[in-house]
N, C-alpha and C positions, 0 to 999 in steps of 0.2 A: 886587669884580667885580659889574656886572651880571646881575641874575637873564633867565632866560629861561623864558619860560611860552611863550607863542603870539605867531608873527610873520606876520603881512599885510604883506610888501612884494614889490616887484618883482624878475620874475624876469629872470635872463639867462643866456644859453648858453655856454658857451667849449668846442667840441667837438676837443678836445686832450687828449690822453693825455700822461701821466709832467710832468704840470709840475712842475717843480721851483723849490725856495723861494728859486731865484738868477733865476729866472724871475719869480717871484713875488715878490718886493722885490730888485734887485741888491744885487751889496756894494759899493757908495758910497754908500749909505742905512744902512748897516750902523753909523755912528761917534756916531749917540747912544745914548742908554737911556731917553732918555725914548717913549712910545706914539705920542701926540701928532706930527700934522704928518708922520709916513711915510704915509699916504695918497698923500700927491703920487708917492711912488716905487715906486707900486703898480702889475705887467705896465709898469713904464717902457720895456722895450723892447718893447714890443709896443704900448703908446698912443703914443710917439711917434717920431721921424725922427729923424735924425742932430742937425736944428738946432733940436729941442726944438720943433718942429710937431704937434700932434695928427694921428695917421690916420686918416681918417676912414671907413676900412674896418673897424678895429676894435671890436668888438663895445660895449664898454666909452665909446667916444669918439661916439656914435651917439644922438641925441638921445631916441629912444623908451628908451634904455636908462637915459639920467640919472637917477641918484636909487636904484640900484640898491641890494636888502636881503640876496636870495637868486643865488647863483651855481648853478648847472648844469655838472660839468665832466669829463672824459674821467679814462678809469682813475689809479690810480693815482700820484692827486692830493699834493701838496705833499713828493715824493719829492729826494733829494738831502740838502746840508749842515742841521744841526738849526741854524734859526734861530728864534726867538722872536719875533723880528720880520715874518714871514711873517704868523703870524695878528693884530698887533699893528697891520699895514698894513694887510689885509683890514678889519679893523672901523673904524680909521682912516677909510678908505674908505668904511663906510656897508656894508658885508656882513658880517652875524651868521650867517649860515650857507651853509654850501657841502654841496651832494650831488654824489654821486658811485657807482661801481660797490666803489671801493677806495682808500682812503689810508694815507701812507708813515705807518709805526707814530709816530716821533718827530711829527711834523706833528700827526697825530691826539692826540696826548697832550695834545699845547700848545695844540688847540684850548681842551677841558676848561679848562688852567687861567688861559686867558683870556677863556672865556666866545663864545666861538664853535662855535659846535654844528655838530658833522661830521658828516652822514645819509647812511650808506649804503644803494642799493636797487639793486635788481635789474637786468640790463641793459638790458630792452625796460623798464622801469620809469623811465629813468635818459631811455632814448633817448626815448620820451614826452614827455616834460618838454622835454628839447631841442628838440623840433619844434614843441608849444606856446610855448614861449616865443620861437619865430622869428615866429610869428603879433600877430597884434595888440594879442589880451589876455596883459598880462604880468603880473599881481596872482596870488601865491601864497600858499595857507597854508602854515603850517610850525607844528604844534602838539605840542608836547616831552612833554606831558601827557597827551596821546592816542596820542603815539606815531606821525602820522601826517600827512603831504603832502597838500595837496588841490592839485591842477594849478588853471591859468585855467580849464577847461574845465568844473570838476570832479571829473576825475577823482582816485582815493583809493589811494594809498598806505603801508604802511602801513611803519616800520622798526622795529630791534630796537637797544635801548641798555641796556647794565650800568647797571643799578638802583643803584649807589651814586652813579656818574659823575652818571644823569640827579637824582639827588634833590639832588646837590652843585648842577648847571646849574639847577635849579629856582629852590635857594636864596640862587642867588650865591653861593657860596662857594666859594675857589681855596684853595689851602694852608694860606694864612696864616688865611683867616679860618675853613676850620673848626678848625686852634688856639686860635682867640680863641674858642669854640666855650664852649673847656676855662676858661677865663681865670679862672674863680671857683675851680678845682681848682687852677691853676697856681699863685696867690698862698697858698692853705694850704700848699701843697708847700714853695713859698721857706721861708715862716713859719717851718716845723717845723724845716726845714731850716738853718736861720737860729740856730734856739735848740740846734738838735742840734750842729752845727758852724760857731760862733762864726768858727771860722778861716778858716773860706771867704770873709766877706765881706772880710778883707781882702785876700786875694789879688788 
């Protein structure tokens, strides 16, 4: 997993409540496992038309918005079925981080352990953000290490994240890797384990 310290990219608005993670990548993107290439199936029904036309109303499909890092988005974000592939698309797509006032608990989990950093703030905090980023300057900080949002404008933000989550997001590390963490405890353990009962290995 990619670490996250401090991100400078562009911001965008999605001022929509309860989206949900069938919103947020349908299930006919749902049939690989690999990360890779669900961007494309990213708000597919909301970027495109019946006959797979871009809309050109959509926030996302809008040329100041290309190239998008940080999302902006209504309550109670990435709510609905627990998909993996929710935040797998978002980054996919070129977004490491989504704010918001509230996210669905499973969404929020899965950010962590794919390295998509979920910042909740306030609601006039939240609506800020959305109004700037309907303006012209759309460059936002997002500093994980500070703990803190700087708007286009400058204005400062500040969130709150569980000190284990943020030190894991820091150091890239998802599950697997802080196990490998242990990796030099883990092979003594076999070892011992090994000479202590011989019959294990063959099972």
């Amino acid at each position: 997993m990619q670490a996250f310290t401090k991100l400078d990219a562009k911001l965008a608005p999605l001022p929509l409540a309860n989206i949900d993670t069938d919103q947020i990548i349908p299930k006919q993107f749902l049939k690989t496992v690999e990360r890779e290439g669900l961007g494309k199936g990213l708000f597919y029904d909301f970027r495109f038309d019946e006959q797979g036309r871009e809309k050109p109303d959509f926030v996302l499909n809008k040329p100041e918005y290309k190239g998008v890092g940080v999302l902006v988005a209504g309550d109670n974000f990435g709510c609905g079925s627990s998909r993996e592939h929710a935040p797998w698309a978002l980054m996919d797509f070129g977004v490491h981080c989504v704010i918001s006032t509230s996210f669905a608990d499973i969404f929020y989990n899965n950010c962590f352990q794919n390295g998509l950093l979920p910042v909740v703030l306030k609601a006039d905090e939240v609506q800020a953000l959305m109004d700037e980023a309907k303006g012209g300057n759309h460059m936002v900080t997002v500093d994980l290490e500070a703990q803190k949002v700087v708007s286009p404008s400058g204005q400062t933000f500040r969130f709150d994240i569980d000190p284990a989550r943020k030190e894991k997001m820091l150091k890239g590390l998802d599950a697997i890797g802080e196990t490998l963490q242990q990796a030099a405890a883990i092979d003594v353990f076999e070892e011992r384990r090994a000479i202590a009962q011989p019959w294990l290995e063959d099972a």
